[in-house]
N, C-alpha and C positions, 0 to 999 in steps of 0.2 A: 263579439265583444268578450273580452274580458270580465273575470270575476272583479269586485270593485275591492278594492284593499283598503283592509282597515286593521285599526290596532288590536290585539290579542295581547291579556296579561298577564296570560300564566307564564313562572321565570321571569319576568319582569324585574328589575330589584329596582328600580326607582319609579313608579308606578305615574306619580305626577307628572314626571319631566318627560318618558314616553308620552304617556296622554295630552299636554302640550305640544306634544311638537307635533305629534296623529293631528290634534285636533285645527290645529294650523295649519296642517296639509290640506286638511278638508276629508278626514276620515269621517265617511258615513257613519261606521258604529263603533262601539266600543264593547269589547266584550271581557267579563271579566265574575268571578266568583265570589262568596264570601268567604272562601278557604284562602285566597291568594294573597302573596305578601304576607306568609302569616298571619293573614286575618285582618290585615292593614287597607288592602285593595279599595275596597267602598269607603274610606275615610277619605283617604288622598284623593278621589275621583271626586265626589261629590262638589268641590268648593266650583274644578273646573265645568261642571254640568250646566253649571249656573252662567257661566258665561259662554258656554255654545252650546243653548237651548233646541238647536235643531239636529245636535247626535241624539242616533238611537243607540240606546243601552240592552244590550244581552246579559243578564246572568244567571247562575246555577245556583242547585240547591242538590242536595245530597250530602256532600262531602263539610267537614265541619272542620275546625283546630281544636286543638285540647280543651282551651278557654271556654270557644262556643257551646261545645259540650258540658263542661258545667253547668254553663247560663241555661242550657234546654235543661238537664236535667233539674234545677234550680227550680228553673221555671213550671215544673211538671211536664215535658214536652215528652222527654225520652225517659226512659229506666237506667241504671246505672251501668244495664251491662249494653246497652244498644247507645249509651253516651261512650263508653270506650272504644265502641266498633269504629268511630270516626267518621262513617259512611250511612246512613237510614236513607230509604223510601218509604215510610212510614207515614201518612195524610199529615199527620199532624207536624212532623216536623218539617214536613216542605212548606206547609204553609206558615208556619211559624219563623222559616228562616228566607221564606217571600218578601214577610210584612217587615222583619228587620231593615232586608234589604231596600222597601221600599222608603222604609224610615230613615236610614242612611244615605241613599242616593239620591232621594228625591221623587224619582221616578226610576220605571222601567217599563220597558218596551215589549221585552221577551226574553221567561223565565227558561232556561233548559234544566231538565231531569241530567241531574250529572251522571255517567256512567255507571247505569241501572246494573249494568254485568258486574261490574263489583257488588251485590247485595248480599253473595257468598250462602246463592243458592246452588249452586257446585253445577252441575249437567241437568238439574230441575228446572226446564222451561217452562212446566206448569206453572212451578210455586215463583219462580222469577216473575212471569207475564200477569201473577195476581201481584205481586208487590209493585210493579208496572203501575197494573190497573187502580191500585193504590193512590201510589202517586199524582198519576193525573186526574184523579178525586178532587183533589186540593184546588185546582183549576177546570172544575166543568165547568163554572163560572167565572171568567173569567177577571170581571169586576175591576180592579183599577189597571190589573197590566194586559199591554196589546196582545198578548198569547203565549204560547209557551209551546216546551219542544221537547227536544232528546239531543243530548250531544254525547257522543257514545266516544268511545275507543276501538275496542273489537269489538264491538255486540252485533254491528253488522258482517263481522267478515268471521266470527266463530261459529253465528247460525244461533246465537241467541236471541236474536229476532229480528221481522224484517221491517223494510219501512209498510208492506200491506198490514201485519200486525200491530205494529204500532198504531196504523190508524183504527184500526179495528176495535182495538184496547181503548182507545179515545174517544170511541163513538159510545163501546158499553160505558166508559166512567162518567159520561155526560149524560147518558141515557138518550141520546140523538147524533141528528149531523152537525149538531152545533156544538161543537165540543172543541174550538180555540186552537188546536193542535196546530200549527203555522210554522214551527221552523226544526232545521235538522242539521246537527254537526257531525261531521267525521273528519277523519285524518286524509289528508291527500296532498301527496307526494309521489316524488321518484321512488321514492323508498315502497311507501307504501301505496301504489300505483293500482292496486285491483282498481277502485273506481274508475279512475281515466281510460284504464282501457275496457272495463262494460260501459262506461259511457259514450267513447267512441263507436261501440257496435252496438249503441243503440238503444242500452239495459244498464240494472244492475242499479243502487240504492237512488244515488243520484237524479238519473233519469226519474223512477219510480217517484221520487218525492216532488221532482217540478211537475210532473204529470199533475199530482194532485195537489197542488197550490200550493206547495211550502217554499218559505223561503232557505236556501243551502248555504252552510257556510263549511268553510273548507279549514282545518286549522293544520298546526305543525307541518305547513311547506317544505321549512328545512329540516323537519325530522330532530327538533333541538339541538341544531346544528351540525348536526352528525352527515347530516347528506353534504354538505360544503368538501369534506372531502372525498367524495364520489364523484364529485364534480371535474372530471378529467378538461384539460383544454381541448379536446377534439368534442366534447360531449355539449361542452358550452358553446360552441365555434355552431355546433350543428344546430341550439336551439335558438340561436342569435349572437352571429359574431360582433363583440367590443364590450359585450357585456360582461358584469363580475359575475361570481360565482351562482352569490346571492342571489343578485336580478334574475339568472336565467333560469332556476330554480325554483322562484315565483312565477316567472312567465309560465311555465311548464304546466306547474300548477293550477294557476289563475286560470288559463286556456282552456282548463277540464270544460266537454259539455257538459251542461244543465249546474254549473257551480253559480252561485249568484253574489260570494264576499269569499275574499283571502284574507286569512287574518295571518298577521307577522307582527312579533314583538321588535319591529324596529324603534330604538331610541334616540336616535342620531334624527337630526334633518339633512344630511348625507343618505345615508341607509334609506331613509325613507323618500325623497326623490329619484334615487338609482331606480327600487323599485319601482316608483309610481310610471317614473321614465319606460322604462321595460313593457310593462303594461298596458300603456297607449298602442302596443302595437300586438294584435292577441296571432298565436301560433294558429294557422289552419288545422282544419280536423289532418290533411294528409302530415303537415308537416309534425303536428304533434305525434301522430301511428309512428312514424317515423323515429320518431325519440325514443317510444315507451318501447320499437323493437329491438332498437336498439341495444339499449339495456336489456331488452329477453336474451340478447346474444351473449352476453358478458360472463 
């Protein structure tokens, strides 16, 4: 099978009319921050929630806008110099920008620790993996949302931490095994291809995280756009000939073992059928080796 595709809002600039046309697809989730659209993201989302009560919602907490940052400082959340930083793991302002978000959306399904490697603890894994541990303080209890995660950038592939630390760190911030930790984002692409191919052999974040029950979501397929022109026609021909660039790019993606959502900011309902199309038909483990060595060749 295929990863199941669903909408992703980061870049987005019309946030509603993407999440419309996702949500009329039949996009399982929606995922999306309170940094995105300028801080607009969870407004525009919200009214549609309410008319397709059965998407799950993903979102972040870390990262902040100018504005928000007042509001926490305002609020006594943050200090004045960690409201300029833009970014906290700090207990208190994840859970303060939880409750926002679950007062803006509605609901939520599953919080992500926004990319913890930015906390601008330089090559200090100690002091990162307490601010970490921090973090998932706010959620040992888990209480109105279904669970909560890591959606990282590099932190998995700099060696700032793994997915067994992470859970580790989840189990000390709960004080047990009931510590809610359930999903995990990274990047995966042609581009950025490490996962796909330790997945294919077997290993490597992915793998490690469906071992232990999370759910994986795969985001920036096309690399924000940037991988579209990598996309040679003998390259696409190889991963499924008659598809566009896009679609086979997704497929590639989607096909990772142990991925369980692709997200893609398609805003079209064009875009987003081509996809969906592509997908129904997932790449074998041989024929994807084949793609990712290809690209080792290049």
């Amino acid at each position: 099978m295929t990863a199941a595709l669903s909408l992703g809002t980061y870049r987005v600039r019309a946030v509603s009319q993407a999440a419309r046309t996702a949500l009329a697809a039949g996009s399982p989730w929606l995922d999306t921050a309170p940094n995105y659209a300028h801080g607009r993201a969870h407004e525009e989302l919200r009214p549609l929630l309410r008319e397709y009560p059965t998407v799950r919602v993903a979102t972040k907490a870390g990262f902040f806008t100018e504005e928000q940052g007042r509001t926490a400082l305002a609020d006594g959340v943050l200090t004045r110099e960690e409201a300029a930083g833009r970014h906290s793991l700090e207990r208190g302002l994840v859970r303060w920008q939880t409750e926002r978000s679950l007062a803006t959306l509605g609901r939520v399904d599953l919080v992500f620790v926004h990319n913890p490697e930015h906390d601008g603890q330089g090559h200090d894994r100690t002091a990162l993996h307490r601010s970490v541990r921090e973090a998932f303080a706010a959620f040992a209890h888990a209480g109105r949302i279904g669970g909560y995660g890591v959606a990282t950038w590099s932190g998995l592939t700099s060696g700032a931490f793994s997915v067994p630390e992470l859970l580790t760190l989840a189990r000390q911030a709960a004080g047990s095994a009931e510590h809610h930790f359930t999903g995990l984002q990274m990047p995966v692409s042609l581009i950025m291809d490490a996962p796909i191919t330790q997945a294919l052999n077997g290993g490597g974040p992915l793998v490690q995280a469906k071992d232990a029950g999370l759910i994986t979501f795969g985001s920036a397929p096309l690399h924000g756009g940037a991988l579209l022109d990598a996309m040679t026609p003998e390259l696409v021909n190889l991963i499924g000939p008659g598809l566009s660039a896009a679609a086979a790019a997704l497929l590639a993606a989607g096909s990772c073992p142990g991925l369980d959502v692709v997200l893609t900011s398609a805003s079209t309902r064009e875009h987003w059928d081509d996809a969906a199309k592509a997908l129904t038909v997932p790449l074998t483990t041989q024929e994807l080796r084949r793609v990712t060595d290809e690209l080792a060749t290049e």
